[in-house]
Structure formats: C-alpha cells, structure tokens
C-alpha positions in Angstrom: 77.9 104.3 92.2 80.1 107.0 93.1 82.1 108.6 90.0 85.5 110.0 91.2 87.9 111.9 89.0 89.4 114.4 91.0 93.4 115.1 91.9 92.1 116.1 95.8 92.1 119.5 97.2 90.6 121.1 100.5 91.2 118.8 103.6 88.1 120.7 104.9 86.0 119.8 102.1 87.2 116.6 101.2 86.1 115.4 105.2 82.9 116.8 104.7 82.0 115.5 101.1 83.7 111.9 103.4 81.2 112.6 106.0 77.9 112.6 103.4 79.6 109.3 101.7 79.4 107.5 104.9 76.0 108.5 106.1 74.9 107.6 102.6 76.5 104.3 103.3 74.4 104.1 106.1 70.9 103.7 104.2 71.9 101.8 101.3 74.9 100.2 99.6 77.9 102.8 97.6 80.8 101.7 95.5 82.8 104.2 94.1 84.5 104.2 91.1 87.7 105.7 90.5 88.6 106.7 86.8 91.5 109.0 86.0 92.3 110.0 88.9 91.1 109.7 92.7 94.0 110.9 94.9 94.2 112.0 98.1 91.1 113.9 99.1 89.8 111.9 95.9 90.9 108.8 98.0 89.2 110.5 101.0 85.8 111.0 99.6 86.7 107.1 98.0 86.9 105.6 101.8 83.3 106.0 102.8 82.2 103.3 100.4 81.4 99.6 101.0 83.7 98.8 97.9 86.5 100.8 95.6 86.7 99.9 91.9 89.7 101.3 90.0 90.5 100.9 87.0 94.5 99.9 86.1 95.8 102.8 85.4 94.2 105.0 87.8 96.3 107.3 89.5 95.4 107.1 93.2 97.0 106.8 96.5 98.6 110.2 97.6 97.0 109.7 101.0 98.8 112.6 103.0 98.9 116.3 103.4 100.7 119.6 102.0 100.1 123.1 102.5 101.7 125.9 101.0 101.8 129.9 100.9 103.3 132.5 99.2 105.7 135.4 100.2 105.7 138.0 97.8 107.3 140.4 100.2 110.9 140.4 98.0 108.7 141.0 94.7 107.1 144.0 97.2 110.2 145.4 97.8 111.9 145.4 94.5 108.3 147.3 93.4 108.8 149.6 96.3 105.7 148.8 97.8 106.0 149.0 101.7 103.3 147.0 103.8 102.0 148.0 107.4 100.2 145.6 109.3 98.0 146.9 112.4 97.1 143.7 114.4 95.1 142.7 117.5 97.6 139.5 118.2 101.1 138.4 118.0 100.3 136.2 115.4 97.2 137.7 114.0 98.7 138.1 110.8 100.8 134.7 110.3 99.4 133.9 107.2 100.0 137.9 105.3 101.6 137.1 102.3 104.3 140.2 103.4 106.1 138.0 105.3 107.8 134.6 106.5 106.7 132.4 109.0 108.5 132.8 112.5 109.5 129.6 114.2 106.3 129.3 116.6 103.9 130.0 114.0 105.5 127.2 111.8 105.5 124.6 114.6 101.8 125.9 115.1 100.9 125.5 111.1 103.0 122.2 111.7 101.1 120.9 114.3 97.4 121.5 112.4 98.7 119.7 109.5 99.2 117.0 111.9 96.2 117.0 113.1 94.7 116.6 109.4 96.7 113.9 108.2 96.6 111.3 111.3 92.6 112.2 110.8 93.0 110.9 107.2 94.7 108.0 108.3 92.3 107.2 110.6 89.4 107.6 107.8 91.2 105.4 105.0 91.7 102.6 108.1 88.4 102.5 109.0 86.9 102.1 105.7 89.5 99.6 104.5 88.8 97.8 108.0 92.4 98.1 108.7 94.8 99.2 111.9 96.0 102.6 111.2 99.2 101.2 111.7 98.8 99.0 108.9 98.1 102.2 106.6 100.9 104.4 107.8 103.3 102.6 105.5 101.4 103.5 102.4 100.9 106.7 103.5 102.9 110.0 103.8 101.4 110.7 100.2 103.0 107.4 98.2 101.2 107.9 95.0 100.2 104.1 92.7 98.8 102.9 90.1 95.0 101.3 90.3 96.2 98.0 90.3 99.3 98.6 92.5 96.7 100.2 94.7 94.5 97.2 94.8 97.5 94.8 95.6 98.4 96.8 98.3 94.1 96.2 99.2 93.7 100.0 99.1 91.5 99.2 95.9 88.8 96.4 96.2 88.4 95.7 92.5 89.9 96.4 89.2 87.4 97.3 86.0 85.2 100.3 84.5 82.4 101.5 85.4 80.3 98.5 84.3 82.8 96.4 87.1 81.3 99.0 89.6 77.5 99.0 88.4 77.8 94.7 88.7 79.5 95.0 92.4 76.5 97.5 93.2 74.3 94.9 92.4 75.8 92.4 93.8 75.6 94.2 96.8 71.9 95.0 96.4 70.8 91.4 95.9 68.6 89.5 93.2 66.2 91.9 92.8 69.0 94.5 91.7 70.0 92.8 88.2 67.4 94.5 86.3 67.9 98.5 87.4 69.5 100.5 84.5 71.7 103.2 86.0 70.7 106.8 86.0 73.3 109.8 86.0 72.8 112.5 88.5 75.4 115.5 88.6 75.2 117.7 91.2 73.7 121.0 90.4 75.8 124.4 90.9 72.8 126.6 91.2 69.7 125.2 94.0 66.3 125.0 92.7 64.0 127.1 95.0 61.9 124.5 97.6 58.7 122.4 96.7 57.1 123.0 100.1 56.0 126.4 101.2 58.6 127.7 103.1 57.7 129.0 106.7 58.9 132.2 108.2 61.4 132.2 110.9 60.3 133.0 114.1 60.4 136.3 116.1 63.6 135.9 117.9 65.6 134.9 115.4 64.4 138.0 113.1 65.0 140.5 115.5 68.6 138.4 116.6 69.4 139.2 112.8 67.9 143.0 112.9 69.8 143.5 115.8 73.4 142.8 114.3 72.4 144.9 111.7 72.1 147.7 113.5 74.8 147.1 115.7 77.1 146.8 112.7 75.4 150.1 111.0 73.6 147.9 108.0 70.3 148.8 106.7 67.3 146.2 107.4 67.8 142.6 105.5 64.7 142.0 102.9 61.9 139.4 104.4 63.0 137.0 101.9 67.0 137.3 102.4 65.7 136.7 106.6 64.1 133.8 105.5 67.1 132.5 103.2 69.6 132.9 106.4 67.4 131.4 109.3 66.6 127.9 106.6 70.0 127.7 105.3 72.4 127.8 107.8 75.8 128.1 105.9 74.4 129.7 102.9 71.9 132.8 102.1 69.5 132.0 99.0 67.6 134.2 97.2 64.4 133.4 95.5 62.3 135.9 93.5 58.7 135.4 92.0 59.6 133.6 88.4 63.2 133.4 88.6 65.8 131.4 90.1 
C-alpha cells in the first residue's frame, strides 16, 4: 500500500518516484492510497498502481503543469543594485532572475512545459487504461474531490486505509487475509552497506584523478572514490563507527 499525502511538486521527480511505482508494479501487486491530498505529481506517483483508493474528501486531480520565476530586477533597481551578466550564449542566462523573458525564450520555456504535460497525460492514461484523449478533458489541472474523482474513474475506490489494505489482499489472493500491515517510511539518511564493498577499478580512479587535476582540486580520499564510482548520482561517505 502506497500512502500519498502530497500537494505535487517537481515534474522531474514526481516521473521518477512514477517510474519506481511501476517497476514495483511489476513484481507484486500496489494500491495506493490517497488521504489529504494527492494532486498532480501526487496523482502522478498515484498512476503506477494496479488500483487508487481515495477517500471522499480527498483533494486530487490537478493533473497539469505550471512553472513560474521571479524578476526581482525592479526591486534591484529601486535598491540601486546594477547586475552584469557575462554569458557564453544568447540565451545562456534566460532563467537570471535580473530580467524578463524575451519572446523566443518564452516559446522555448513554453514548448518544455509541453513536453511535460502531454508526458503526464500519457502516464495517467496508461495506468487508468484509458485513450489519452479520453483524459485530456479532465486535465489542464481541473482539481476534484475523491469521490468526484472516482466518478469521473480517475479514483478506483472510495474508503481509508483499511479499504486499501482489503483491495491489496484481494489482489494478493487467499493466502493474503492473514498479513498484518507493516509501516516502512523512507529513511533521509542511508545506512552504510551490508556487503563489503569492492574498490572501483583502475580506470575509473585515475578517470576521477584526472578531472581533478585538470580542474586544480586536490586528490579525492579512497573512500569518497569509492562512494562516487557505487553511487552514481550521489557521493556517500562512510567512516569507521559512524554514519
């Protein structure tokens, strides 16, 4: 059971938490349950499941998306606070805060948001087993109620989180009646590996040593090497006795 209480946010990182739903999907059965709130990237992350329990009064919906920035360069001006801007590109600095969009960049900014919201569209049809076309109309970030949302069949079932536990088991079979749900919350700090991690090999250390000195940087630790060439996207640090 997937607990969802979230407004949305990131289009970037609502896809990718959208992305683990549905390859969770994969290897066993998901319903997600929607309590206050679960609207648009909260709907997003909603779509990979087999089923969507909301309850009544659940604000969901909003499937669309906005984008905004700010322009601070009148508040500059009044503080007498000049801004010079040395750039590589014409629009290298479109999204400076100093000034206003110009009509290309807009139609460019435009055109990505496009991009994001017919790719939403396309994820809420797929897991609601609907045309696209048949969810444009609730679209273009038309907000309902939980049981507006599950006339309209973007909602599967109406209940609490017992509702959601019983469709889970349902889904799981006989054998399911008897499990007692467990609550897992994900953690904000990693807990260093069981297995004895390996050192990377001898290209990619001297690949990293390299930059470094191309770039002027001392030598990375062993360990911080280590972190970089296991991680990927993030560098972890583990110590002898601490986390």
């Amino acid at each position: 059971v997937l607990h969802i209480d979230s407004p949305g946010g990131s289009a970037v990182a609502s896809d990718r938490m959208h992305h683990e739903v549905v390859r969770l999907a994969e290897v066993k059965p998901v319903v997600a349950y929607m309590s206050n709130v679960a609207a648009s990237g909260g709907y997003y992350v909603a779509a990979g499941a087999h089923a969507i329990v909301a309850q009544p009064q659940t604000i969901t919906g909003s499937i669309g998306v906005v984008a905004a920035r700010f322009v601070v360069a009148p508040l500059l001006a009044r503080l007498g606070v000049g801004v010079e801007v040395v750039k590589s590109g014409a629009h290298a600095d479109m999204f400076h805060l100093s000034r206003h969009l110009d009509g290309d960049e807009r139609a460019k900014f435009e055109r990505e948001l496009d991009v994001f919201y017919e790719r939403f569209l396309a994820v809420v049809a797929q897991g609601r087993k609907r045309e696209v076309d048949a969810i444009r109309p609730l679209a273009e970030g038309r907000v309902y109620a939980g049981v507006d949302a599950a006339d309209k069949k973007l909602v599967d079932l109406l209940g609490g989180f017992d509702r959601a536990l019983h469709e889970l088991r349902t889904l799981l079979g006989p054998e399911a009646r008897h499990l007692e749900p467990r609550i897992v919350r994900a953690r904000r700090k990693v807990p260093p590996p069981a297995a004895p991690l390996h050192a990377p090999g001898p290209a990619v250390a001297e690949g990293l040593a390299a930059l470094l000195r191309a770039a002027g940087l001392p030598a990375l630790p062993e360990a911080l090497v280590l972190a970089l060439h296991l991680e990927g996207e993030r560098a972890l640090l583990y110590w002898p006795g601490e986390r």
